[in-house]
N, C-alpha and C positions, 0 to 999 in steps of 0.2 A: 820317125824324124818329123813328118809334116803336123804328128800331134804335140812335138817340145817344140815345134815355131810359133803353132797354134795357141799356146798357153805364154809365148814368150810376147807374142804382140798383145795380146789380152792384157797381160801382169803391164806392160808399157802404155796401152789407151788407160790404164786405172790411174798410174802414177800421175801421166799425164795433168790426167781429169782432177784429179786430188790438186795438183799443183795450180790447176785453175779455177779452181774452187775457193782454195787460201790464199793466192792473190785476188779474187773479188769480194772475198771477206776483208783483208785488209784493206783493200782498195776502200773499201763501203764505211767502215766499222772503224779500222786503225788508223785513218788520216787526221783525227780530231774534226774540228772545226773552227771557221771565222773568227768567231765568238770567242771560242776556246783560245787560239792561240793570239787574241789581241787583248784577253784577259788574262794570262799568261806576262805578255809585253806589259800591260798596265800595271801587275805584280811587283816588277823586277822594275820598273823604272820609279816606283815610289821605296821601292827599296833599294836600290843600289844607284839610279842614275840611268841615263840612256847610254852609258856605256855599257851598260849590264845586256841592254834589250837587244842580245843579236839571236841569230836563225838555232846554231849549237846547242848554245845553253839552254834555248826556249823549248828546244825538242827535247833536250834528253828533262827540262823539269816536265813535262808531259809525257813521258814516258811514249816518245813518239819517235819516227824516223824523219831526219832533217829532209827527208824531199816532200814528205807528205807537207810539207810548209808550203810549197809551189803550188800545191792545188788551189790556194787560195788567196796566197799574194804573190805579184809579179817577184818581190825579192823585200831586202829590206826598207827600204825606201817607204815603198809600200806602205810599208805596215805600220813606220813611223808618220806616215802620213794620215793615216785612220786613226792612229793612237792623237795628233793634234786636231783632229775632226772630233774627235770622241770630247777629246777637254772644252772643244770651243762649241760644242753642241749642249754640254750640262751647265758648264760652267756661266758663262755669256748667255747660253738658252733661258738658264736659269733667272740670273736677275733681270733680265727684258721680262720673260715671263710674271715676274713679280711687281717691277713696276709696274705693269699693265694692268695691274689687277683690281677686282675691287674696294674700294675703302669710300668711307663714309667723311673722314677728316682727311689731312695731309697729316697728322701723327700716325692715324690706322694705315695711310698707305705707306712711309716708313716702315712702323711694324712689318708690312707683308714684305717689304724688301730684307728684313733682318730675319725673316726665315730662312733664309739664304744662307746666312752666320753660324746657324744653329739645326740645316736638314739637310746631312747629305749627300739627301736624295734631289736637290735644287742647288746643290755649290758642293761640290768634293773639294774641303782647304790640302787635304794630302796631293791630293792631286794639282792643286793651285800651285804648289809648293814647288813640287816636282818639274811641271811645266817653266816656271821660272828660273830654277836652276838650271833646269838645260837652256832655257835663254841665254846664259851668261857663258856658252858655247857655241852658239849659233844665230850669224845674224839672220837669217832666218825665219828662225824659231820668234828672235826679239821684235823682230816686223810683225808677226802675229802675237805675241804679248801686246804689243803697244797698239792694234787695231783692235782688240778685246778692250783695251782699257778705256778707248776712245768710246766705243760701242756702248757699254756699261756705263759710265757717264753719262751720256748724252741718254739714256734711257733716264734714268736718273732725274737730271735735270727736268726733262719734258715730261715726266712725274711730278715733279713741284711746279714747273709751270702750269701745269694740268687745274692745278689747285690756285692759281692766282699770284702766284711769285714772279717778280720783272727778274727779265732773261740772266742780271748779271748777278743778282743775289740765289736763283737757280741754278745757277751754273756754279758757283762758289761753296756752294754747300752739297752739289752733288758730288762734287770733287772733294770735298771734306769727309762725306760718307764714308767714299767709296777709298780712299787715298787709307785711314786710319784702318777701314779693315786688311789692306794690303797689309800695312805696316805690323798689325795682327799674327798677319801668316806669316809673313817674312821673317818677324824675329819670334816665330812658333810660339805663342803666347800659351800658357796653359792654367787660364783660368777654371777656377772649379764654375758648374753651372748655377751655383747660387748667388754667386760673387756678380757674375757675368750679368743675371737677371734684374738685380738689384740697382747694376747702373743704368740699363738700359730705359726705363724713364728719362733719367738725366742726359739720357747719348738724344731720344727724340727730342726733345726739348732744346739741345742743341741745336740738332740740325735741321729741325723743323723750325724754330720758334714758339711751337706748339704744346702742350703739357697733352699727353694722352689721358683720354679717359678713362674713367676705372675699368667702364663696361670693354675697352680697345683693350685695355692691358690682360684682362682675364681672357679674353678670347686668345689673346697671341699667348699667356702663359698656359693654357688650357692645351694648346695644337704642341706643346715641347714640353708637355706630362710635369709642369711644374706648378709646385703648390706653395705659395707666398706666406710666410709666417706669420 
């Protein structure tokens, strides 16, 4: 008798020990991550809408259990809230980063702003897209659309001011810039990139007043692996 109780608590410390073993496997291993599930979110809202980006759906396209989503955000909210951090961190980070950058003329420093158009790893336009459209859900969201807009602009501008342009003809052409690429995303333009490259003298010229030079043009078609016929 005391050797089948003996064997009976043993067989029960094992199962136990098993069971807490595969809860800190999954604890460790099966909860995904951050990353994961706000790349996840980023997924489903350029594809479906921010109706799509809830906790349910998100789990079961990661093949995860909907609580392991609480490890890492408070709830949804949340997550929506990182997912408009994320946009206004590439997006907005993006063109301040470009305007600031170095150029030799105001056409070259255009150019570095039109990288933006054409990498993106400096402007995601799906994601520009995306963000927008849920704007037209949530004031919100369009409170932060229309502080991005302001932000990029005024980068913009104090870009060509940089270069020697008075405040109101600066401002009128950064708003020019930046308004036409909106207009771009908005009505999903789907120029092929030879077409695109070809105007683009004609767009700095524009909005610079400026004709780029050859040596400015070959650099910028050079960094977007494009070769001019």
């Amino acid at each position: 008798m005391l050797t089948q109780m003996y064997i009976f608590v043993v067989q029960a410390f094992a199962i136990c020990y098993e069971t807490s073993m595969d809860q800190s496997v999954n604890d460790s291993g099966w909860r995904g991550s951050q990353d994961g599930w706000l790349e996840a979110a980023y997924d489903s809202l350029l594809e479906s809408g921010v109706d799509s980006v809830k906790i349910l759906p998100l789990a079961k396209k990661l093949n995860l259990s909907r609580t392991s989503f609480y490890w890492f955000f408070k709830d949804r909210e949340e997550l929506l809230s990182a997912l408009v951090s994320r946009w206004r961190d590439k997006n907005t980070g993006g063109i301040v980063k470009q305007s600031e950058a170095y150029a030799e003329s105001l056409a070259e420093a255009m150019l570095n702003v039109f990288d933006c158009w054409l990498d993106q790893t400096l402007f995601d336009s799906k994601f520009e897209f995306a963000v927008r459209s849920w704007a037209l859900q949530s004031e919100e969201i369009q409170a932060e659309v229309h502080n991005a807009d302001r932000t990029r602009m005024e980068a913009i501008a104090t870009m060509l001011r940089r270069f020697g342009l008075p405040a109101n003809s600066a401002d009128v052409r950064a708003r020019t810039t930046y308004l036409v690429q909106i207009g771009y995303i908005s009505m999903q333009s789907n120029e092929s990139i030879a077409v695109r490259m070809k105007r683009i003298p004609e767009y700095i010229a524009i909005y610079t007043g400026e004709i780029p030079a050859r040596r400015e043009l070959d650099r910028f078609y050079a960094r977007h692996g494009y070769k001019p016929d």
